[in-house]
N, C-alpha and C positions, 0 to 999 in steps of 0.2 A: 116634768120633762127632763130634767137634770138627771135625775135617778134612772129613768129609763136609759139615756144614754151610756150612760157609764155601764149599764151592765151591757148594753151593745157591743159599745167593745171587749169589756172584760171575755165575753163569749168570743167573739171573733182569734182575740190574742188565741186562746184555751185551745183551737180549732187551729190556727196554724201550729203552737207547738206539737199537737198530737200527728199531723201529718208528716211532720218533718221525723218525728221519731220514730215512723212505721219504715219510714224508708229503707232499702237495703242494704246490707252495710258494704260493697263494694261502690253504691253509689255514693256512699259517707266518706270513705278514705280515697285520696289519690295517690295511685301508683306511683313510688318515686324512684326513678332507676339507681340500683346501686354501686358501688363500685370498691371490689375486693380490697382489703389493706394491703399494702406493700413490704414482703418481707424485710423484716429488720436484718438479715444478713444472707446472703446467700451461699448455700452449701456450695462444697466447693466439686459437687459434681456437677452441679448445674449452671456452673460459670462456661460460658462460651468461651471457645480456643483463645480467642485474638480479645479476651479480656484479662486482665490479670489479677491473679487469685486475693481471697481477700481474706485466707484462715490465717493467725498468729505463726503458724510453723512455718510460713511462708516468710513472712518480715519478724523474725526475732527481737531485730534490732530495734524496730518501730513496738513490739508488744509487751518486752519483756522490759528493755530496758537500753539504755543507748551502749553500743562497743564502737570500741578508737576504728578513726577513719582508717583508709590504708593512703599509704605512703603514697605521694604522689614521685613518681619516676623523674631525672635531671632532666632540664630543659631541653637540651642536643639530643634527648633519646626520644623526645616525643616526634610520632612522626607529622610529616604536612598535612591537613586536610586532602588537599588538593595538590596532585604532583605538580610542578612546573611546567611553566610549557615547551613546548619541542623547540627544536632548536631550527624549526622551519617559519618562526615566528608569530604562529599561532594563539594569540591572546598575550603575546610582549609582556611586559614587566610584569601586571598585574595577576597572569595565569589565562584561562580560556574563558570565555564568556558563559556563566550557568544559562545563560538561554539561547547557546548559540547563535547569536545575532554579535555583532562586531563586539573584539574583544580589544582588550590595552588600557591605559588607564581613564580612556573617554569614555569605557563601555559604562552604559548605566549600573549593569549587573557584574561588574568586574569581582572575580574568585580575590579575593584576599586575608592575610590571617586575624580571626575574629579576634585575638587577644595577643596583643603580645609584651610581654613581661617588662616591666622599667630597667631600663640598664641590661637588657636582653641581648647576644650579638647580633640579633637581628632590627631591635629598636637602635641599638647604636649606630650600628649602619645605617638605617635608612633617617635617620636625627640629620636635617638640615641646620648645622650651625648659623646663627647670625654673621654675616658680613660686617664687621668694624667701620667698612667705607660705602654703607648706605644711610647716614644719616640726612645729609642733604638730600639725596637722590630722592629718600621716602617723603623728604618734605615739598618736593618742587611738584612732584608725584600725587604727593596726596591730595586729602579735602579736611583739614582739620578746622575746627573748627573754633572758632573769636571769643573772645571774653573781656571784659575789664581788668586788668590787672593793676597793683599798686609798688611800688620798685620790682619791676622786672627784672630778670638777668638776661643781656644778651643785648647786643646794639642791631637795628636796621641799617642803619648807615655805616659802614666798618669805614676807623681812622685809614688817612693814607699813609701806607706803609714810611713811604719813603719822606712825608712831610716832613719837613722840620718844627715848623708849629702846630703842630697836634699834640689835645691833651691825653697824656699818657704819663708812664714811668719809664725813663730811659736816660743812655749816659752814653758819649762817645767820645774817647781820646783821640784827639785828630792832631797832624804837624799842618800848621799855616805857615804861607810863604810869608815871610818878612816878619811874624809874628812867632814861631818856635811853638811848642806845644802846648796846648790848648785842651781844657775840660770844659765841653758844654753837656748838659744836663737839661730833663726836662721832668718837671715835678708836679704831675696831677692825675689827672682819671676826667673820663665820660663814661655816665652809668645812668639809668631808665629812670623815669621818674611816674610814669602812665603809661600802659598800653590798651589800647583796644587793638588785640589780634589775637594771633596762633600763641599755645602756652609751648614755644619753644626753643630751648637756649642758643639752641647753636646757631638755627637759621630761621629766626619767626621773623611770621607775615603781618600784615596790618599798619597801625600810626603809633607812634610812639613819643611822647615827649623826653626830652634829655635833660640834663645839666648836664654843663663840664665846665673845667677850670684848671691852669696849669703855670706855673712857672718855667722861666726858661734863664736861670744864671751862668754867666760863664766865666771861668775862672782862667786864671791865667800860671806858669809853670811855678810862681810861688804860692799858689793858692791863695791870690787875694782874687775878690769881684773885681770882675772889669765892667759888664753889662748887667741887665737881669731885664724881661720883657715879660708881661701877666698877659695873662686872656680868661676871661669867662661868659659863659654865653647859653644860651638856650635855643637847642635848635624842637623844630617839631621833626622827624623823619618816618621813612615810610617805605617798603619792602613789596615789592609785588611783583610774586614770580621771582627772575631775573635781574630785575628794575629795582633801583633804590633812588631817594629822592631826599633834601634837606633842607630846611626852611626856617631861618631863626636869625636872634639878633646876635651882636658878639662887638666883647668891647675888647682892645688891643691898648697898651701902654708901654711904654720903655722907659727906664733908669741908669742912670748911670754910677756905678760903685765907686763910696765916696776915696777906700784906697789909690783910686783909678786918677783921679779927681787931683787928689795929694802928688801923686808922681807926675802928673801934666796938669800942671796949673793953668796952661795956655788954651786948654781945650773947652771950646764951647758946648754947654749943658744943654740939651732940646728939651723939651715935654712935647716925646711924639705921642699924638693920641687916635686913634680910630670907634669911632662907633657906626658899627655898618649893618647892615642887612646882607644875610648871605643865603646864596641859593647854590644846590651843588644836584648832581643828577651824573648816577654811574649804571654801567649793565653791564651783566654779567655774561660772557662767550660761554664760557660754562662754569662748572663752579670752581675754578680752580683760579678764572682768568678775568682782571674785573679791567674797565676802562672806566674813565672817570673825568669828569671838566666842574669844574664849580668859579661864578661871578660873585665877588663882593664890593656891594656898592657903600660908602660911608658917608652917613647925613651930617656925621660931625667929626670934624679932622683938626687937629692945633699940630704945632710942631713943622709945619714942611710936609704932612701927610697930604694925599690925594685921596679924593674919594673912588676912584676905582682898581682892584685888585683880582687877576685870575687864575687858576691853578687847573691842572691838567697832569693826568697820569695813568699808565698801567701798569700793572702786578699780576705777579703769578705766585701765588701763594695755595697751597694744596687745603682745600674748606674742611674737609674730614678730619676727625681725631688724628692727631697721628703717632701716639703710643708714645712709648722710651726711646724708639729708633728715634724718631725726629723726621724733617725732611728738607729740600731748601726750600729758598724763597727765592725770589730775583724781583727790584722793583725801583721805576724809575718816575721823577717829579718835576715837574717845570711850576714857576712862580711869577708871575708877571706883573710888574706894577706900576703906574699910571707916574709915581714919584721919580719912577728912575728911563721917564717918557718909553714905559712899556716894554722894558728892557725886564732884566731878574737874573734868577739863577736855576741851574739843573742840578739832582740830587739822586745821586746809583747808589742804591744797597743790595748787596747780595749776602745771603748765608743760608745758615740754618734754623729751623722753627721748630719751636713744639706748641701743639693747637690740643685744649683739652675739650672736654666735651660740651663745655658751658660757650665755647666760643673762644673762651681766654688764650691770647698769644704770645707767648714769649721768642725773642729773636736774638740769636747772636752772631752778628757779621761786622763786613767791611762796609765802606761807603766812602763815596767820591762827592765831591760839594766845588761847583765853578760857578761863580758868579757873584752879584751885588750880597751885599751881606744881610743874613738875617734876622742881626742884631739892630736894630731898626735908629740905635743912638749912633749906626755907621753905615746909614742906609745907601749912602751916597761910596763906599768903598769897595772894591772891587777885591774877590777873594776866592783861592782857593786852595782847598783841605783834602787830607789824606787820613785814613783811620779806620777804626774799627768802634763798634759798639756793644752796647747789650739794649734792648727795648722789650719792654711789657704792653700787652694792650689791652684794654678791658673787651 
């Protein structure tokens, strides 16, 4: 039964290949449409008008071999694209509008020149120089943007001009009534020590930690010490917008020069001392023109000190760089204190400034001083000075 099958099919296979190979041979192959090869170049009779030729004698330059550009013609000779516009104001600075719809430099489509040369009289001209006195402006303006920073440059809190104890570099020879002429001096700095804000020197935003520290000796017309008063302290401050703000402890001391000592033996030695908490809070009119009140309370006082102290002032001092020229100043200070039953003193300076770009101020003027004294070993004295100075401010 095996053997029969197997020739069953061997027959069957035998019988379709023999039909399949009688078939005809169009029903064997299928039609496959063709499609002509594309000349590899086109004679150049057969190049249509508005196409451009593609034989070697046409582009040399491209077939043979490369020849020098040509010269390109002086600037002033090249002409405009596009003429200007009429003088009926038809398309304003920027020329007329290519799509006739509103022209000027709001047009979306405004005509203007696609290239023009560095140091061209036409790029020089229309070159907007930077403005010197918008650094503040761009800062009050802008939205920059906060960071961590570690010694910073630049104070949020600016010293008061016209203070007498603020830490700075400064020196003013003044004539005192009944005392003859007089060098006081002031020897120290406040400088950043943290910020989180704006990375900017002259007028950043944000909190700021400080250090400062200062001497205040004062010499007398032989150059001996008469007084010498220390401060160092640590305020936190803070800048926002217009608004400044300052928040920190601060210790105050007085000495008395022992040459001082030797020439009046009759005079009693204090240990004034203050350690206080101070809060201060100024804003700015604009940035030229600052107003200012600051309260110090002290938790710890020896000497005859009181624990309350306040201060109060404005200035006008120009915030912008202000070059080599320089510019003035004018600024005025009141001091009031709890020791002398809230009594004090008032302090005019006027001159001139120069403000560099980090913020830094130097000052050289006059100044008037009427009141209790500042020297806190004669706090209880009643004083007043005529002079001139020089001051540094960080």
């Amino acid at each position: 039964m095996a053997a029969h099958r197997l020739w069953i099919n061997f027959a069957l296979t035998a019988w379709l290949c023999g039909a399949l190979g009688d078939a005809p041979a169009d029903a064997q192959t299928q039609s496959v449409p063709t499609v002509a090869a594309p000349p590899q170049q086109m004679t150049p009779s057969g190049v249509p008008a508005n196409y451009p030729a593609t034989d070697a004698a046409t582009y040399p330059s491209l077939m043979t071999g490369a020849s020098p550009a040509p010269a390109l013609p002086p600037y002033g000779s090249v002409p405009p694209a596009i003429a200007p516009s009429a003088a009926n104001g038809a398309g304003g600075v920027f020329g007329p509008s290519l799509t006739g719809g509103p022209a000027g430099p709001s047009a979306p489509n405004a005509a203007g020149p696609l290239y023009t040369p560095n140091l061209s009289p036409d790029a020089t001209a229309a070159s907007q120089p930077l403005d010197p006195n918008n650094f503040v402006e761009r800062t009050l303006n802008g939205d920059e943007p906060w960071s961590w920073q570690i010694l910073p440059t630049g104070l949020m809190y600016k010293t008061y001009l016209a203070g007498i104890r603020e830490s700075r570099l400064g020196s003013q020879l003044v004539y005192q009534r009944g005392q003859g002429a007089l060098l006081d001096s002031t020897i120290g700095g406040r400088v950043g020590l943290l910020r989180f804000g704006t990375d900017n020197d002259l007028w950043p935003q944000g909190w700021q930690l400080d250090v400062e520290a200062a001497a205040f000796p004062e010499l007398d017309a032989d150059r001996n010490l008469v007084e010498c008063d220390y401060q160092a302290g640590f305020p936190l401050t803070t800048r926002q917008g217009p608004w400044e703000m300052k928040f920190g402890y601060l210790h105050y001391c007085s000495h008395i020069g022992d040459l001082y000592l030797l020439a009046n033996p009759g005079f009693h030695r204090i240990n004034y001392v203050r350690d206080s908490i101070v809060w201060g809070l100024a804003v700015y009119l604009n940035p030229d023109f600052r107003l200012y009140s600051e309260a110090s309370w002290a938790f710890h006082v020896d000497g005859g000190a009181e624990p309350w102290e306040f201060k109060f002032g404005a200035e006008f001092s120009p915030a912008e760089p202000t070059g080599p020229a320089g510019a003035p100043f004018l600024a005025l200070h009141g001091h009031l204190r709890q020791v002398n039953d809230f009594g004090g003193n008032v302090t005019v300076q006027t001159g001139w400034q120069w403000r560099g770009r980090t913020g830094h101020l130097l000052r050289l003027g006059l100044q008037y001083f009427n009141g209790m004294s500042e020297q806190t070993q004669f706090y209880d004295r009643s004083e007043q000075q005529m002079g001139g100075g020089l001051w540094y401010d960080f």
